[in-house]
N, CA, C and O atoms as a MOPAC input file, in Angstrom:
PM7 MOZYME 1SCF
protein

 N     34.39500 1   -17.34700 1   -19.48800 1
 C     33.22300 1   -17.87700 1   -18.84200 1
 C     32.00900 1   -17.79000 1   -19.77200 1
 O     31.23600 1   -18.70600 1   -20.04900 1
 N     31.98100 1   -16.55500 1   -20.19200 1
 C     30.53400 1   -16.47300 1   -21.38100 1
 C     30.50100 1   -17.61000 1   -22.16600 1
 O     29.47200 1   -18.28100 1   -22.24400 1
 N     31.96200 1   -18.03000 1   -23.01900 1
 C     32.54400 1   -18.79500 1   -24.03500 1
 C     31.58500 1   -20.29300 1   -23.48300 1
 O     30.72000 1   -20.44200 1   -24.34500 1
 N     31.46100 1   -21.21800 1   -22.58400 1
 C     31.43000 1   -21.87000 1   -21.70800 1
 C     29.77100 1   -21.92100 1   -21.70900 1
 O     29.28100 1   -22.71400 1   -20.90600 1
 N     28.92600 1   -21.20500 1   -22.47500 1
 C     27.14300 1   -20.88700 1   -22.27700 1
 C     26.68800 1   -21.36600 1   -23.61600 1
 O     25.53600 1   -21.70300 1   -23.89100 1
 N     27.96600 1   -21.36000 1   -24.61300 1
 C     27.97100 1   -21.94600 1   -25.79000 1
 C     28.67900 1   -23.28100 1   -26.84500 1
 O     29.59700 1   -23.28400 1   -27.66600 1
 N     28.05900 1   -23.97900 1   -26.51100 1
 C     28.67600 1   -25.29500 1   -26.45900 1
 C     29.02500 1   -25.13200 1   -27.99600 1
 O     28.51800 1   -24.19900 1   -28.61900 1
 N     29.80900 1   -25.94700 1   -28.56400 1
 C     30.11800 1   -25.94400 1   -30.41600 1
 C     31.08200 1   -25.25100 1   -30.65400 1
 O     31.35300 1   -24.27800 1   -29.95100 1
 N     31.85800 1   -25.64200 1   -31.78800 1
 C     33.01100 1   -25.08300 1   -32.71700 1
 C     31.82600 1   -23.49100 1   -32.99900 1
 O     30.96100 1   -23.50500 1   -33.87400 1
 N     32.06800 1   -22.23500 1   -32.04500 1
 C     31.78600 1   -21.21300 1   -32.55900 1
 C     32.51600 1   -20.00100 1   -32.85900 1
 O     33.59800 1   -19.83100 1   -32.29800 1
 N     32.18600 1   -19.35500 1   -33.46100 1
 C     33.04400 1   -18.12400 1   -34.03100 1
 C     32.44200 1   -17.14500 1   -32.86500 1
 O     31.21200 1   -17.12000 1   -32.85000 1
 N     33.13800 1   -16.28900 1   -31.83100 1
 C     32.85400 1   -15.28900 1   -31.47900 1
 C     33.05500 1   -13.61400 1   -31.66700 1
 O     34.19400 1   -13.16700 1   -31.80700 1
 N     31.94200 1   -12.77100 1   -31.66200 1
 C     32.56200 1   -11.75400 1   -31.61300 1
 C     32.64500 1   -10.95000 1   -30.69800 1
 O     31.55300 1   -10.62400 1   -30.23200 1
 N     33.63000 1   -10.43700 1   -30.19100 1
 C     33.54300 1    -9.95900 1   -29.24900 1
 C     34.36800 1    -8.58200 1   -28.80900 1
 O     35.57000 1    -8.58400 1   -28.54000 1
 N     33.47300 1    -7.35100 1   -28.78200 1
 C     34.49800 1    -6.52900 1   -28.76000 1
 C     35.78200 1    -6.31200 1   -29.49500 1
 O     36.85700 1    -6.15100 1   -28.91700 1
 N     35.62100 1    -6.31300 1   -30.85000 1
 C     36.50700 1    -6.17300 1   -31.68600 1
 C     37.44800 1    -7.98000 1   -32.58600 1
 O     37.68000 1    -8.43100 1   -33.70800 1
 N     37.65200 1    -8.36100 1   -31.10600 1
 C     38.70500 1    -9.77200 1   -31.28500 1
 C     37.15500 1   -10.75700 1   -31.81000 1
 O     35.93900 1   -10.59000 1   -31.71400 1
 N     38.09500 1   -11.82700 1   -32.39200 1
 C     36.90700 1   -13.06400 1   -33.23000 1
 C     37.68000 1   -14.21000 1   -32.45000 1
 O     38.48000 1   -14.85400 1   -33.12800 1
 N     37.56400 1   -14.49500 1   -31.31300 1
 C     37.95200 1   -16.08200 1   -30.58700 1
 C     37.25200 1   -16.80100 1   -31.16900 1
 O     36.27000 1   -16.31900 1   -31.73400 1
 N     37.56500 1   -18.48600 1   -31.24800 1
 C     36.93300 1   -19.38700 1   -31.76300 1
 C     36.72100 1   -20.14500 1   -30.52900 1
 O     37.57400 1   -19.94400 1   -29.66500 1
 N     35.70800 1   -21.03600 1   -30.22000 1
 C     35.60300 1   -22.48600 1   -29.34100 1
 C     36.49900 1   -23.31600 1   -29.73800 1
 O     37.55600 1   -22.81300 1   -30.12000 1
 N     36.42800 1   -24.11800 1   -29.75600 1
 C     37.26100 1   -25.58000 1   -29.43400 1
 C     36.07400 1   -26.75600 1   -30.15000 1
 O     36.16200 1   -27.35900 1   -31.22000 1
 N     34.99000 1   -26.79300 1   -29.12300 1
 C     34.15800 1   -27.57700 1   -29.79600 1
 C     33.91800 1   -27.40700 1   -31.02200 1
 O     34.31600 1   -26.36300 1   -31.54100 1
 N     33.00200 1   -28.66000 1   -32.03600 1
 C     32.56300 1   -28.30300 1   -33.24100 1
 C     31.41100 1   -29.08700 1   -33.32900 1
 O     31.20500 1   -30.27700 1   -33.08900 1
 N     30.57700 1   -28.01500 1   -33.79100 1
 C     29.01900 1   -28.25100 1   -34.07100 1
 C     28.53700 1   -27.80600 1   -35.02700 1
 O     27.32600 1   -27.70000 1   -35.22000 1
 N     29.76500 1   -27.34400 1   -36.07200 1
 C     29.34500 1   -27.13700 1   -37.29900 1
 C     29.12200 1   -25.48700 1   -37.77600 1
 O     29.52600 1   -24.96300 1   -38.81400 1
 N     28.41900 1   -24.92100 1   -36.76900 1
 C     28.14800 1   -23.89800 1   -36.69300 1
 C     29.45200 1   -22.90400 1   -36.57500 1
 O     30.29900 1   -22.80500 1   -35.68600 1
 N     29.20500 1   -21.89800 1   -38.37100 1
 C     30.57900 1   -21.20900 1   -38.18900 1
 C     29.85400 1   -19.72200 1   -38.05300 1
 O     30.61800 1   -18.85900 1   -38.48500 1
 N     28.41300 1   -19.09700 1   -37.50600 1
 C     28.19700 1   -17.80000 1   -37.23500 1
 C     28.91100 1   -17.17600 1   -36.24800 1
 O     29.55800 1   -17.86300 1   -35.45700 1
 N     28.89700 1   -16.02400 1   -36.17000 1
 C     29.10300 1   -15.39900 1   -35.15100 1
 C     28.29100 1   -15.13600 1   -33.84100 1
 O     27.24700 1   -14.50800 1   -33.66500 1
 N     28.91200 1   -15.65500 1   -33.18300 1
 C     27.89000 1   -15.14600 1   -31.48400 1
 C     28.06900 1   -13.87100 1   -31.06200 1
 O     29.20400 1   -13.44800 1   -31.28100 1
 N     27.14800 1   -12.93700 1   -30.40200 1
 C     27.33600 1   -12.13000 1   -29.45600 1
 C     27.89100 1   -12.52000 1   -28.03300 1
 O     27.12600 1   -13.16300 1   -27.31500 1
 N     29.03500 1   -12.22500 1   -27.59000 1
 C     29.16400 1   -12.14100 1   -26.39400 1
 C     28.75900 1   -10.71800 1   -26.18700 1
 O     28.79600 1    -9.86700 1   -27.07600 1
 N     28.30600 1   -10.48000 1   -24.76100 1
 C     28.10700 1    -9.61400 1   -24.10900 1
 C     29.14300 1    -9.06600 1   -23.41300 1
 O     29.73800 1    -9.77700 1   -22.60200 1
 N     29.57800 1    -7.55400 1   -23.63800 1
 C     31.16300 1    -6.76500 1   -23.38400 1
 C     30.55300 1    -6.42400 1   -21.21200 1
 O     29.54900 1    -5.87900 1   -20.75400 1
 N     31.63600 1    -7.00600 1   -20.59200 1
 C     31.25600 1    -6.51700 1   -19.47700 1
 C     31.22700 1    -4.67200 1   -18.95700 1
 O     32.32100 1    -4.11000 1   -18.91700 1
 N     30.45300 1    -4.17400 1   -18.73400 1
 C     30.76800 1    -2.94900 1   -18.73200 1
 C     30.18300 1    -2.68800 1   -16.92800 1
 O     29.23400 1    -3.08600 1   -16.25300 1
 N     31.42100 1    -1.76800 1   -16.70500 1
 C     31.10900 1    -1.60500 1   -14.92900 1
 C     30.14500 1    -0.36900 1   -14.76400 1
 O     30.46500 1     0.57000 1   -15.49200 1
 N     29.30800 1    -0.20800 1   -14.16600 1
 C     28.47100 1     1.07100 1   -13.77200 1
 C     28.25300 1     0.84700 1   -12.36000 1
 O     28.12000 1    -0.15500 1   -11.65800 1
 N     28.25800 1     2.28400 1   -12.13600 1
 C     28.15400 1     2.97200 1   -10.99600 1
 C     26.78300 1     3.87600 1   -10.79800 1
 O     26.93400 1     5.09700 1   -10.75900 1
 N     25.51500 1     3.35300 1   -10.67700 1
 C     24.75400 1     4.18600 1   -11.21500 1
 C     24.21700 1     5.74100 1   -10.36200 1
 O     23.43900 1     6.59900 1   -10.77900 1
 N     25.01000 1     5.67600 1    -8.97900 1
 C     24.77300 1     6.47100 1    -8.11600 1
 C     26.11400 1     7.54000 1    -8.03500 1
 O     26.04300 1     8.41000 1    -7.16800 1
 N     27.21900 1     7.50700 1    -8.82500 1
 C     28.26600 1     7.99900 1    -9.27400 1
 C     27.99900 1     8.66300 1   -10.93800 1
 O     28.72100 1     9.51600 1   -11.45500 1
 N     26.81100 1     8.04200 1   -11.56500 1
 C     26.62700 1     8.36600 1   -12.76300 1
 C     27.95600 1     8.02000 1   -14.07100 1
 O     28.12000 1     8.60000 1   -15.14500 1
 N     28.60700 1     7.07500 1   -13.57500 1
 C     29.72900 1     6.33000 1   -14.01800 1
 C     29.40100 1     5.04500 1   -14.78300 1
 O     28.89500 1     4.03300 1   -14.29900 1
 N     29.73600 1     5.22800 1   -15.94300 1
 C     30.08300 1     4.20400 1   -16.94700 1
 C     28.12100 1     3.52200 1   -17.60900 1
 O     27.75300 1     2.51500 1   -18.21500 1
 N     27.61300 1     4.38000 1   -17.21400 1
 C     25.75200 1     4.54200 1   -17.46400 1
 C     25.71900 1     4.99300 1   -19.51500 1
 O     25.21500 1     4.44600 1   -20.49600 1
 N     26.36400 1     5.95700 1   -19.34200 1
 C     26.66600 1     6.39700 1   -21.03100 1
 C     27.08100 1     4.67800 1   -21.89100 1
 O     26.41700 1     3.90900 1   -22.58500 1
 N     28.56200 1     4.67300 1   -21.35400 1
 C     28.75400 1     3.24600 1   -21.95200 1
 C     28.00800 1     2.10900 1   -21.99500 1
 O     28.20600 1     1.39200 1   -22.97500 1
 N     27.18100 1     1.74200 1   -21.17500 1
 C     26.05600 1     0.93600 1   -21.13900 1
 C     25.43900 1     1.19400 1   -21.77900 1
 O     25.38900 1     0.31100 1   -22.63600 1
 N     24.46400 1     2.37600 1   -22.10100 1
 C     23.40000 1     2.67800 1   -22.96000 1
 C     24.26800 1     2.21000 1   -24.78400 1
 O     23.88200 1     1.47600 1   -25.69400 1
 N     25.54900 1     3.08800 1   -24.60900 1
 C     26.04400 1     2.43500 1   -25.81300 1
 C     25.76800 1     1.29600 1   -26.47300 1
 O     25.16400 1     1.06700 1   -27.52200 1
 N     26.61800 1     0.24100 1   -25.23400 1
 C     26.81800 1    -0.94200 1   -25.74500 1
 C     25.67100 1    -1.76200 1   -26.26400 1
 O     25.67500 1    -2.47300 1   -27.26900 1
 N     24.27700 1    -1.46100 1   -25.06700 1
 C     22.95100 1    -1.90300 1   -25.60800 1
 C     22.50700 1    -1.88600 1   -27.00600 1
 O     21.76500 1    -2.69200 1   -27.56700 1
 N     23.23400 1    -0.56100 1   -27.60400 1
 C     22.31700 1     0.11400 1   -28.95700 1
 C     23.62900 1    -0.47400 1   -29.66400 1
 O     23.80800 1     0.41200 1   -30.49900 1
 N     24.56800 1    -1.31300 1   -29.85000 1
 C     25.34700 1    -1.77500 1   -30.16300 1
 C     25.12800 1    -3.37400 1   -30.50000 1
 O     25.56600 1    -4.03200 1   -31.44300 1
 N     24.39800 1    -3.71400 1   -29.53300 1
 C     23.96200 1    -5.22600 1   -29.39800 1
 C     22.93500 1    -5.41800 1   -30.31800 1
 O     22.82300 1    -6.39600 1   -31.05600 1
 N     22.08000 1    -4.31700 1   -30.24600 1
 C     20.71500 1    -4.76000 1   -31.13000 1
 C     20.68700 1    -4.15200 1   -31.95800 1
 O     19.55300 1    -3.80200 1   -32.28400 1
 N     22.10100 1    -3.52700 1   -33.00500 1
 C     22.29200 1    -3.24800 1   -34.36500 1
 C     23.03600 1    -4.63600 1   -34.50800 1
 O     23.15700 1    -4.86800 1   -35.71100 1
 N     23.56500 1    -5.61900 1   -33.76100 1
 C     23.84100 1    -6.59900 1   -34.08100 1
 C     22.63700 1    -7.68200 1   -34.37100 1
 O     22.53400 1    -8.46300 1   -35.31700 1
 N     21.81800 1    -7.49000 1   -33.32300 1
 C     20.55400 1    -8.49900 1   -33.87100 1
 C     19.94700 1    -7.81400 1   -34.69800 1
 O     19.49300 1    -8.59500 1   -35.53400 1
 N     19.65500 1    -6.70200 1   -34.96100 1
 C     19.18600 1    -6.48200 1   -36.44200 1
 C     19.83100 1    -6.55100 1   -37.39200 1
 O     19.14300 1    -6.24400 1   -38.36500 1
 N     21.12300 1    -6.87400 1   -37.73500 1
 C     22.11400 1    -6.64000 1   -38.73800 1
 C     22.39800 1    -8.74800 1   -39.19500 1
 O     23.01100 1    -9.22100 1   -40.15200 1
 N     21.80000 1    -9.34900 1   -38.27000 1
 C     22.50500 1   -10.94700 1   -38.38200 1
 C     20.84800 1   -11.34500 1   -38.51500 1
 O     20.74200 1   -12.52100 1   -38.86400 1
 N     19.54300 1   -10.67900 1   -38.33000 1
 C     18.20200 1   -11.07200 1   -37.88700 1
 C     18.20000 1   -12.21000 1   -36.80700 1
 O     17.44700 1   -13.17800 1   -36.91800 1
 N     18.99800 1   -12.06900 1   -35.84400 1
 C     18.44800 1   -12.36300 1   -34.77500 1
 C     17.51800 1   -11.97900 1   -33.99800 1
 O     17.15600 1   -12.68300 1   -33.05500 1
 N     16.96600 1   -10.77300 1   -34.27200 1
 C     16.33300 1    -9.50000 1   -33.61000 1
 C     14.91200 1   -10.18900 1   -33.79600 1
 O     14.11800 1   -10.31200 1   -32.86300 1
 N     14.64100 1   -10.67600 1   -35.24300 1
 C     13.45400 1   -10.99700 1   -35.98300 1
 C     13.38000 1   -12.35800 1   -35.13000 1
 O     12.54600 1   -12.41400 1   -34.22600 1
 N     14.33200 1   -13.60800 1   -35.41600 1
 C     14.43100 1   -14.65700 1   -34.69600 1
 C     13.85300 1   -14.88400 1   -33.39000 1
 O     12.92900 1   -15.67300 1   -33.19400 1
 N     14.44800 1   -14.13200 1   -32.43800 1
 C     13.83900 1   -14.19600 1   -31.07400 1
 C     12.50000 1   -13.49700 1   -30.65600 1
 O     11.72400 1   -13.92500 1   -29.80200 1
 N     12.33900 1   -12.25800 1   -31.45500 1
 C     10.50900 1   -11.89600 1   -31.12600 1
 C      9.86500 1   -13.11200 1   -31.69900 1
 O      9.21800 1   -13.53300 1   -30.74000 1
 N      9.59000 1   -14.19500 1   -33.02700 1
 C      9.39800 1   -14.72500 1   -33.57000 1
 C      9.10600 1   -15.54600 1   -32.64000 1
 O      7.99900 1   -15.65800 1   -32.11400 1
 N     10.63400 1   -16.51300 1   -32.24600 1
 C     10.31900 1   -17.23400 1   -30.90100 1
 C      9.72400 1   -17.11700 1   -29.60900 1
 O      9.32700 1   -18.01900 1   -28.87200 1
 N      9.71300 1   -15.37300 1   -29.36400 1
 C      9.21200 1   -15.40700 1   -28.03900 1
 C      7.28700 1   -15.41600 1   -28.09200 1
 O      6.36000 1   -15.90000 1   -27.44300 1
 N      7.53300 1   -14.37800 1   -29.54000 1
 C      5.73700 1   -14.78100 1   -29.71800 1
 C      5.32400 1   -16.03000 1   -29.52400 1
 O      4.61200 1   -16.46400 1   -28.61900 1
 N      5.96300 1   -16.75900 1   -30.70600 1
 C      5.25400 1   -18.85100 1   -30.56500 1
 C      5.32600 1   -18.79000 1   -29.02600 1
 O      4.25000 1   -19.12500 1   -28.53000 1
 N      6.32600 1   -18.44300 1   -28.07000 1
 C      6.10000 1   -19.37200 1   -26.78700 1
 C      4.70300 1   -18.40700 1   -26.00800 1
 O      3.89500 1   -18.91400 1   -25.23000 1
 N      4.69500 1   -17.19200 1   -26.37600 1
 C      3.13700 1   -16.68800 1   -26.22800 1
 C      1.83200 1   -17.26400 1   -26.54800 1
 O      0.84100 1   -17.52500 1   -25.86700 1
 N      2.10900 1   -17.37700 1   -27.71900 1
 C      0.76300 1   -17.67400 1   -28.34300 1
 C      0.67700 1   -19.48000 1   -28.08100 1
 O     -0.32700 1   -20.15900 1   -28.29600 1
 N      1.69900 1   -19.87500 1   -27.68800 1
 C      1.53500 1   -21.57900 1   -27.59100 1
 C      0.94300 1   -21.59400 1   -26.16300 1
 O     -0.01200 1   -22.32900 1   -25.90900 1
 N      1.61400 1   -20.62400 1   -25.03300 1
 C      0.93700 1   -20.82300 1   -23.66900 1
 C     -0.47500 1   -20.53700 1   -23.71700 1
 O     -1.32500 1   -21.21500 1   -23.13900 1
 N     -0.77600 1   -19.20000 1   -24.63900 1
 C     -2.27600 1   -19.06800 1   -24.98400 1
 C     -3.07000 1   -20.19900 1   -25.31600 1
 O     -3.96900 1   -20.60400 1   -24.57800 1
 N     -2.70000 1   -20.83900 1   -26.65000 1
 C     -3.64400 1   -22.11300 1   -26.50200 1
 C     -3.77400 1   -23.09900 1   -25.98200 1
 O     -4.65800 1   -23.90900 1   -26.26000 1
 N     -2.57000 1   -23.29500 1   -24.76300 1
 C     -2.38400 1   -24.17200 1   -23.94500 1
 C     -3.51200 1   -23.96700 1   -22.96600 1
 O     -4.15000 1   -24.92600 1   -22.53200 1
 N     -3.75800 1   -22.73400 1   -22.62200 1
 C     -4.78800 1   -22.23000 1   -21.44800 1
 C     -6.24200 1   -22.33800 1   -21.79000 1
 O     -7.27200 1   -22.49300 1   -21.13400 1
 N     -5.98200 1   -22.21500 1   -22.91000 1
 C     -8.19500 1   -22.27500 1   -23.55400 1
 C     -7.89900 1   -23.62700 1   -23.50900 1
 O     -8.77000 1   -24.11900 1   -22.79200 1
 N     -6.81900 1   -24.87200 1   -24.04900 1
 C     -7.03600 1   -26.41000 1   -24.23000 1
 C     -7.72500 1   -26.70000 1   -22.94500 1
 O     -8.77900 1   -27.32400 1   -22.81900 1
 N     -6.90200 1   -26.09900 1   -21.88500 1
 C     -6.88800 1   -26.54500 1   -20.52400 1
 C     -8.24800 1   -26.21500 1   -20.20300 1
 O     -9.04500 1   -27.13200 1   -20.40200 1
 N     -8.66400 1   -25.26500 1   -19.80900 1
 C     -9.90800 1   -24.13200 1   -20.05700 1
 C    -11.28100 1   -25.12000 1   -19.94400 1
 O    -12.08100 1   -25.40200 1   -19.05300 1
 N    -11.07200 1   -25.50700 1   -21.47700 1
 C    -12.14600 1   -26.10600 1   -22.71500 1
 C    -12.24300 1   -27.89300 1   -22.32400 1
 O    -13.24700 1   -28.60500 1   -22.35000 1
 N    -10.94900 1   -28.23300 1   -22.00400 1
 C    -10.98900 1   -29.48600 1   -21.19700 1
 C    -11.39500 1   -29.64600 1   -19.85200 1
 O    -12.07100 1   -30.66400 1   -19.70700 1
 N    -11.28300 1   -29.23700 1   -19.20500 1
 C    -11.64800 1   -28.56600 1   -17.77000 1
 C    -13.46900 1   -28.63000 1   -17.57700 1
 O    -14.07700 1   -29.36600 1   -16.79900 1
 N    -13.88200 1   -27.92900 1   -18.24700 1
 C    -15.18000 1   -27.40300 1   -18.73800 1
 C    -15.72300 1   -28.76900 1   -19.10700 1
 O    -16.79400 1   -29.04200 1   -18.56400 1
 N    -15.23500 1   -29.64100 1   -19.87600 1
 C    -15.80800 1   -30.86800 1   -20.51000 1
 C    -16.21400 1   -32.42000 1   -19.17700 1
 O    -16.92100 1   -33.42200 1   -19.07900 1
 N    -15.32500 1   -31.74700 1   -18.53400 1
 C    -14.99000 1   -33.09900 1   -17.19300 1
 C    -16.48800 1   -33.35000 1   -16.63200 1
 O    -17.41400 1   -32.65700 1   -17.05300 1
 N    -16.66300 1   -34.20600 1   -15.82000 1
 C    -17.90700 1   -34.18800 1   -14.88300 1
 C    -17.65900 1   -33.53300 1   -13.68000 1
 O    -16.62100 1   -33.72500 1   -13.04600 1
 N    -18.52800 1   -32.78200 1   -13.32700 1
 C    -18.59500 1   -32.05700 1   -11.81400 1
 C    -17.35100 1   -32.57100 1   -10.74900 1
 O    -17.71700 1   -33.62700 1   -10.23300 1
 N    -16.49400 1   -32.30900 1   -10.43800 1
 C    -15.52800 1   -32.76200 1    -9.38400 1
 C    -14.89300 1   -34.15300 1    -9.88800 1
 O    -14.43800 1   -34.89500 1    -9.01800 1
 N    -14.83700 1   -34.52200 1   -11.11400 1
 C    -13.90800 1   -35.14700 1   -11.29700 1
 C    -12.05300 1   -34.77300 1   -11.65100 1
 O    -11.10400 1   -35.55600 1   -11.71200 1
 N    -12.08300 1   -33.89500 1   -11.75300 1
 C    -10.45100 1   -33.01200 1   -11.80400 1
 C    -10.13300 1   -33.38800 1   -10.56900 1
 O     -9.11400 1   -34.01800 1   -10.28600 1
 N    -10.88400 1   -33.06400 1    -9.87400 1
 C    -10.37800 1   -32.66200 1    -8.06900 1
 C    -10.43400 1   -34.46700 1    -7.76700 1
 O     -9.67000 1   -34.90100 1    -6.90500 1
 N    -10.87900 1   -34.94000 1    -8.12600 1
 C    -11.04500 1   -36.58800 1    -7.52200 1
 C     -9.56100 1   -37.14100 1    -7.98700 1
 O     -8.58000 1   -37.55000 1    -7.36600 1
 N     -9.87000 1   -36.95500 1    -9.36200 1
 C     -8.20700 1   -37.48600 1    -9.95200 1
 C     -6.77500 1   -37.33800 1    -9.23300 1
 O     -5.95400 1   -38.16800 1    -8.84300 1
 N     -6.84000 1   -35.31200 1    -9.21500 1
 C     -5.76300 1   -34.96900 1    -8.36900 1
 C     -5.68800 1   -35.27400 1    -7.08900 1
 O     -4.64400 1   -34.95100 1    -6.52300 1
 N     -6.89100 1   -36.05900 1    -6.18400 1
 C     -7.00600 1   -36.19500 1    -4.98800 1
 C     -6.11900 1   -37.40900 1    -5.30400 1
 O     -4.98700 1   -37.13200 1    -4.90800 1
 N     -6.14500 1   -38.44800 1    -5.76500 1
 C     -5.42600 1   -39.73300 1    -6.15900 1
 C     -3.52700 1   -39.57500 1    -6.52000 1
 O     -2.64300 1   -40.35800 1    -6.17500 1
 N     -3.41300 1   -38.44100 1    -7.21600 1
 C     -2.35900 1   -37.99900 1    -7.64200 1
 C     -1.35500 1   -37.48900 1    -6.05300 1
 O     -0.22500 1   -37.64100 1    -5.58800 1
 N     -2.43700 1   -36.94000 1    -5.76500 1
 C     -1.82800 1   -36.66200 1    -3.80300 1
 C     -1.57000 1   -37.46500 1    -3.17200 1
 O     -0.49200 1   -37.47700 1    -2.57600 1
 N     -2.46000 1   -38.42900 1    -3.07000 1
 C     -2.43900 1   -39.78200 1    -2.18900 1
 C     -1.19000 1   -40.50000 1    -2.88000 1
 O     -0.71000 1   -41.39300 1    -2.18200 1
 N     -0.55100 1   -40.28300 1    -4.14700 1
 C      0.18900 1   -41.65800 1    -4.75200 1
 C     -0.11700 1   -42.25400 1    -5.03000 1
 O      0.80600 1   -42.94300 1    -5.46400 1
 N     -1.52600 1   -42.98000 1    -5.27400 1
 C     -2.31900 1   -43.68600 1    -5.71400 1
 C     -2.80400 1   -44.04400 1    -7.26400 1
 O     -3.52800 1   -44.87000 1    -7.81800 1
 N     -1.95200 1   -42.90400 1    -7.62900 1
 C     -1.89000 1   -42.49900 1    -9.15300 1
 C     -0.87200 1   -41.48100 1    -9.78700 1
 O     -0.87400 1   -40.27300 1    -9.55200 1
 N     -0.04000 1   -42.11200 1   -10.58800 1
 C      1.09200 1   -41.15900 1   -10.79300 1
 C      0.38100 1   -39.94700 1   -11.72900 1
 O     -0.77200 1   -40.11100 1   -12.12800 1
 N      0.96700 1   -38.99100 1   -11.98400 1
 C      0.62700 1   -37.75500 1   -12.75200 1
 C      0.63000 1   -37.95300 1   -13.99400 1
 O     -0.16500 1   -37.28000 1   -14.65100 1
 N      1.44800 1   -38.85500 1   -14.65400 1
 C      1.10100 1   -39.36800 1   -16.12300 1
 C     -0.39200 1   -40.09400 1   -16.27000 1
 O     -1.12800 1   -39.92400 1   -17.24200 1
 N     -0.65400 1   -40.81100 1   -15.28900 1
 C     -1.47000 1   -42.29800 1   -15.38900 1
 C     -3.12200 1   -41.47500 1   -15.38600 1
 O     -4.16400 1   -41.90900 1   -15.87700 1
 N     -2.80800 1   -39.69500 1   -14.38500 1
 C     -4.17800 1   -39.31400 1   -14.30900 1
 C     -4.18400 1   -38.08600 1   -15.57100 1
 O     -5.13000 1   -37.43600 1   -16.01400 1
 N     -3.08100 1   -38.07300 1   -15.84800 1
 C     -3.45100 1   -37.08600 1   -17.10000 1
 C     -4.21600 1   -37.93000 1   -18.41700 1
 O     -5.09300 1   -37.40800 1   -19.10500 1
 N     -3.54200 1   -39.76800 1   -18.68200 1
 C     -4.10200 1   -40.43200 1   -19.63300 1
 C     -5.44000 1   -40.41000 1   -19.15900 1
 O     -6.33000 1   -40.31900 1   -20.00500 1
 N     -5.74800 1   -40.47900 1   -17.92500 1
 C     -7.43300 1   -41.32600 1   -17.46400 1
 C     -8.35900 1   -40.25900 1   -17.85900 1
 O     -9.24400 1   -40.30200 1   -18.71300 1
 N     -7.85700 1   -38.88900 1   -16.77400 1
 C     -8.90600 1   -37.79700 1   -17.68900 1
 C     -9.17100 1   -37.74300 1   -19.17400 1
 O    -10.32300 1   -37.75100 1   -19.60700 1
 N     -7.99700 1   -37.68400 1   -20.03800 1
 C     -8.07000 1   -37.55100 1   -21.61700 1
 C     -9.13200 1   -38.67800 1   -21.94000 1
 O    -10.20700 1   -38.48200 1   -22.50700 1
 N     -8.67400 1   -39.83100 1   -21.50600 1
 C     -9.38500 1   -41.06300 1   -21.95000 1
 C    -11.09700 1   -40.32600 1   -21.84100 1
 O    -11.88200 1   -39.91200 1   -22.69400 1
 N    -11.13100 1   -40.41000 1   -20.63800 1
 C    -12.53500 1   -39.86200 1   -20.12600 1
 C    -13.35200 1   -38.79800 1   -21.20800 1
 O    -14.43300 1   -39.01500 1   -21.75400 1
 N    -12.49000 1   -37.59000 1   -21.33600 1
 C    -13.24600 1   -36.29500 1   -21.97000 1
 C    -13.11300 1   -36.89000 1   -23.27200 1
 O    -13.82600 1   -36.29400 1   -24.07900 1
 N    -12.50600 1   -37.78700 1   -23.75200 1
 C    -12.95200 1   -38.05100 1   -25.32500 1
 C    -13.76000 1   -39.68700 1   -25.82500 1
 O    -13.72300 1   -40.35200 1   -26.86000 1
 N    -14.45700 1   -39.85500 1   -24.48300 1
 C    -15.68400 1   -40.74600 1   -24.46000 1
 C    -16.62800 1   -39.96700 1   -24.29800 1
 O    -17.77900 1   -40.39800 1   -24.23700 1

């Protein structure tokens, strides 16, 4: 089922064994699958092995720099929502008094699709 989250001719590793996909996308790295591990956390059962496997996973993303990869990526999608919010912000700020709210009033009614009032405002704030 994990196999199935990853589309492409991939190399897996997994718990020792290296299965391959079927598909091919070129891509001959190795994936992490994730080892199912059962816990019981009110039995205090199989909690050790978990903690393991965790510190197992992310000597794998530090060992392939995936580790680096995904903070990398998760920052950009930080810092992109950040300047998405001052654009918005700073555009917002530029409009005339209750024209946002007039537009979206149109956008409610159907009267204006959501593309047609996102062009009209832009048009607007950069006259």
């Amino acid at each position: 089922m994990l196999q199935l989250a990853h589309p492409g001719r991939r190399i897996f590793q997994h718990e020792g064994s290296v299965p391959v996909s079927n598909a091919d996308n070129g891509a001959d790295e190795p994936v992490w699958l994730p080892p199912i591990q059962r816990t019981i956390a009110t039995e205090d059962s199989g909690v050790t092995e978990l903690i393991e496997k965790i510190a197992k996973h992310r000597s794998h993303l530090e060992q392939t720099g995936d580790l680096i990869r995904r903070e990398r990526a998760r920052l950009a999608a930080e810092l992109d929502l950040l300047v998405e919010t001052e654009l918005v912000k700073t555009f917002r700020a530029g409009l005339a008094a209750g024209r946002y709210a007039a537009v979206l009033d149109q956008v409610v009614d159907r009267s204006l699709s959501p593309q047609q009032a996102a062009l009209e405002l832009i048009r607007e704030a950069q006259e």
